[in-house]
N, C-alpha and C positions, 0 to 999 in steps of 0.2 A: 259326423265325418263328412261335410259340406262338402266338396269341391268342383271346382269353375271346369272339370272334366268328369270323364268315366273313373270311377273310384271303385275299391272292394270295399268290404263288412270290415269294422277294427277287428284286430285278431285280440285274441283272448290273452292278454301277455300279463302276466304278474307284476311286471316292473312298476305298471302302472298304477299299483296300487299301495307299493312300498313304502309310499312317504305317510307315516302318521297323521290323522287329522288334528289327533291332539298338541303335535310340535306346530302344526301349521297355523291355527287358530291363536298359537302364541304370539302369529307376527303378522295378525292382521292387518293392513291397511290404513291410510289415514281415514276420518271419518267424510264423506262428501260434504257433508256442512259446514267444515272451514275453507272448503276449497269451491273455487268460480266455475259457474258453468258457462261452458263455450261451444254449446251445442244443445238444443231442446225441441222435441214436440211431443206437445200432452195430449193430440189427437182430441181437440176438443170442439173444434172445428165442425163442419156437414161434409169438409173434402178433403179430399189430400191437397198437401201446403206445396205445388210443385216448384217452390221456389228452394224448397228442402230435398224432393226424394224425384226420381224418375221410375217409370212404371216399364216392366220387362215385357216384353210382346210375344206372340204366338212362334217368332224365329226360333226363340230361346230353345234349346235340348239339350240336359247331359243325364247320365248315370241310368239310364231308360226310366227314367218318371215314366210317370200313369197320365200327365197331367199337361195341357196347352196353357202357357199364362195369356192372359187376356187385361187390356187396360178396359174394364166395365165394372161400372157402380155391382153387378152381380156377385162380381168377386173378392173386388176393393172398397169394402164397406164403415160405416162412419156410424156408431150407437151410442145415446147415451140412458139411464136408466140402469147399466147392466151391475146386477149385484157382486159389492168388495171393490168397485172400480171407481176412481178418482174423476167424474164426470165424462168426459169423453171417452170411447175406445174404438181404437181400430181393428177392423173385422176384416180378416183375409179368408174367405171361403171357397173350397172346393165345391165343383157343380158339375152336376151329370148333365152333359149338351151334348153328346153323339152327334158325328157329320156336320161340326163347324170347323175342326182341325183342317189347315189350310198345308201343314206338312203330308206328303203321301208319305214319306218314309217313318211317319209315325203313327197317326191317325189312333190319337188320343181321344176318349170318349168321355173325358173330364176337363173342364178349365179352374184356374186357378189365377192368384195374385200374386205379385215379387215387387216389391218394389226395392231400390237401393239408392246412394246418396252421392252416385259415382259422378266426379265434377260440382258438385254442390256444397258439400260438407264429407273431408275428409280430415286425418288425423293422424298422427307421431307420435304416441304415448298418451297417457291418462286412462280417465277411469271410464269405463264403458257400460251403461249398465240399460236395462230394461225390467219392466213391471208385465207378466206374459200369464195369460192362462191356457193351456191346453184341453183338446178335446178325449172324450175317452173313445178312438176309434183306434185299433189295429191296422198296423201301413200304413199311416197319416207319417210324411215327415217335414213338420214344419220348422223351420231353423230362426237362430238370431246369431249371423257371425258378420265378419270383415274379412276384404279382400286386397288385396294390393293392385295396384293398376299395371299392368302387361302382363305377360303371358303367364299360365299357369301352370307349373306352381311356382315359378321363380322368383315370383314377388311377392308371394307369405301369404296365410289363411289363416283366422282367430275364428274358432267355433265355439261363442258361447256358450250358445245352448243347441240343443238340436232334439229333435225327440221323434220316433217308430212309436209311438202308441201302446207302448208298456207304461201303464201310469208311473209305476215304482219307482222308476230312474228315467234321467236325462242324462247326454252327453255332453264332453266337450273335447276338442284338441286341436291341434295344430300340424299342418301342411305346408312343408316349403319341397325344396331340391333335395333327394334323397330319401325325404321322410314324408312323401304325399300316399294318397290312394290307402293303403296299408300300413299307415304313419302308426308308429312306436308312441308317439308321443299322445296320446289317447288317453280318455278317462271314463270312470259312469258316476254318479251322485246319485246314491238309493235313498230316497226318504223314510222316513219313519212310517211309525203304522197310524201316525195322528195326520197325515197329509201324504199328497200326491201330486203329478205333475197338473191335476187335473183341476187345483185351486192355485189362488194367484201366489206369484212367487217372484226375487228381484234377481236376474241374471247379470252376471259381471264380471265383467275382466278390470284387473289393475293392468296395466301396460307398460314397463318400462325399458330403459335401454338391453338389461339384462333378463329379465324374466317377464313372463308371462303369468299372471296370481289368476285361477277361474275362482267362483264367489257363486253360491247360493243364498239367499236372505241372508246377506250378510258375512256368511260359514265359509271360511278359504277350504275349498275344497278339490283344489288339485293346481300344483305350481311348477311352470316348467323353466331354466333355467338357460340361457346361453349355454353352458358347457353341457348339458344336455342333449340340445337341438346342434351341438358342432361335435358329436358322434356319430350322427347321422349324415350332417350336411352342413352350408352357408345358414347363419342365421340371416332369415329377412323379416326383423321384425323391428326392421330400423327405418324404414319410411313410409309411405302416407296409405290409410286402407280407409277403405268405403263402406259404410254402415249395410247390412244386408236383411231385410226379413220376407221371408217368402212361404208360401205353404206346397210345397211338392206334397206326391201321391205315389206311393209305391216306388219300384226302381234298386237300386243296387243294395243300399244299407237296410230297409226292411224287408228284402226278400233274404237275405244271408242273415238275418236277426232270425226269420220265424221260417223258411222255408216254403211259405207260403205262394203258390203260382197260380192258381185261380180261383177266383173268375179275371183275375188280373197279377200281374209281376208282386207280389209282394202284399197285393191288398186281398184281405178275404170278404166272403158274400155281407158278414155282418153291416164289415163298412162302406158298404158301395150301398148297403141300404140304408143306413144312416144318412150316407152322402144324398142319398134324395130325397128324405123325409127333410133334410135342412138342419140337421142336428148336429155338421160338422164345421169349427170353425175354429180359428188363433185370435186368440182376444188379446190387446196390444194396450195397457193403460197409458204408459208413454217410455221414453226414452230420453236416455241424459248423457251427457260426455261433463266431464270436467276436465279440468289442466291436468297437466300431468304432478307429479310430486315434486318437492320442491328437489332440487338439483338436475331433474332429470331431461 
């Protein structure tokens, strides 16, 4: 439950769960291999490709993070070696720095990385997808969603994935006019007991004029509808959104997940000691866009 503002916890709504996985999985998708890609980084590189993404800076605040971003190799990290990964991976790491935070009104004792694609590579439909592994810490919420350019929420939110540090599940949903902060339109995707959020996994949205399909390895697993999102509000999921991945720290959606308030909003002592041992990170294999479907 991303948003470009101060947001609450998804509420616990049942609607969200009503559509069968089994009817959905009947009407999966085209496969990505007949279709062209029109957007890629395999992160295979030593740096980020800034001709593709721009790096968020210490201004940045919403939903009271734990977390300052910072554009520093500390944060915004390049590996290769890492096992189940397709040669490069991108490392977004949280880091305990106490009294670098340049905000007085927040005076964050963690920095962090965001980078996004806004003015560089944006998009109107197709298929969205990333190759992501998370870490197993508590209050970590690291996200892979899209944003629309102006003000928020007017101009649409696609949350692929997003995750608080319960390996079990990951989220997804969508944020416009009427249905942001507390959006209806919300989901969770619980894994089995052979996997977790905490091995790699391919997040995905299909995108079209009328719906919205979210996608685990493959598995449709939660699809939202125009006439859905225009019970609530304007659909705005009819022009251009910006690729986003970032790793926040505590803040609104993991503190209303677990209740959790110290030794920080949302994050408990386990993970602040993780965070300094070096044991917390979002591992990023790559990221693909292709065209949209045909007619669309």
């Amino acid at each position: 439950m991303r948003a470009a503002a101060m947001i609450s916890i998804l509420p616990a709504i049942a609607a969200c769960f009503a559509v069968s996985l089994v009817a959905q999985e009947a009407q999966a998708p085209t496969a990505p291999s007949t279709r062209t890609v029109v957007f890629a980084d395999e992160f295979d590189d030593p740096a980020l490709d800034r001709s593709k993404w721009n790096v968020v800076g210490m201004d940045f605040w919403v939903n009271n993070e734990q977390q300052a971003y910072t554009d520093s190799p500390d944060t915004i990290q390049f590996a290769h070696g890492i096992d189940g990964a397709d040669n490069g991976v991108l490392v977004l790491r949280p880091v305990y720095r106490p009294g670098i935070d340049t905000r007085a009104d927040r005076k964050a004792d963690f920095i962090s990385g965001r980078i996004e694609s806004q003015g560089k590579a944006e998009f109107t439909y197709g298929r969205i997808e990333a190759r992501i592994r998370m870490p197993d810490a508590e209050g970590v919420w690291p996200a892979f969603w899209m944003l629309g350019n102006g003000t928020w929420p007017d101009t649409g939110e696609i949350d692929i994935m997003e995750y608080v540090g319960e390996k079990d599940w990951t989220g997804v949903a969508l944020h416009g006019p009427g249905y942001s902060g507390e959006t209806p339109l919300v989901n969770k995707f619980f894994f089995g007991t052979d996997t977790d959020a905490t091995d790699w996994h391919v997040y995905a949205v299909e995108w079209t004029k009328d719906a919205v399909l979210f996608e685990v390895d493959g598995r449709l697993t939660y699809r939202v509808t125009r006439p859905m999102v225009e019970n609530y509000g304007t659909w705005r999921f009819d022009n251009d959104k910006h690729l986003i991945l970032n790793f926040a720290l505590g803040g609104a959606y993991p503190f209303k997940t677990s209740r959790i308030a110290a030794p920080y909003n949302g994050v408990p002592q386990t993970t602040v000691d993780k965070i300094k041992a070096g044991n917390v990170a979002m591992h990023v294999d790559w990221v693909r866009v292709y065209e949209p479907l045909s007619g669309e």
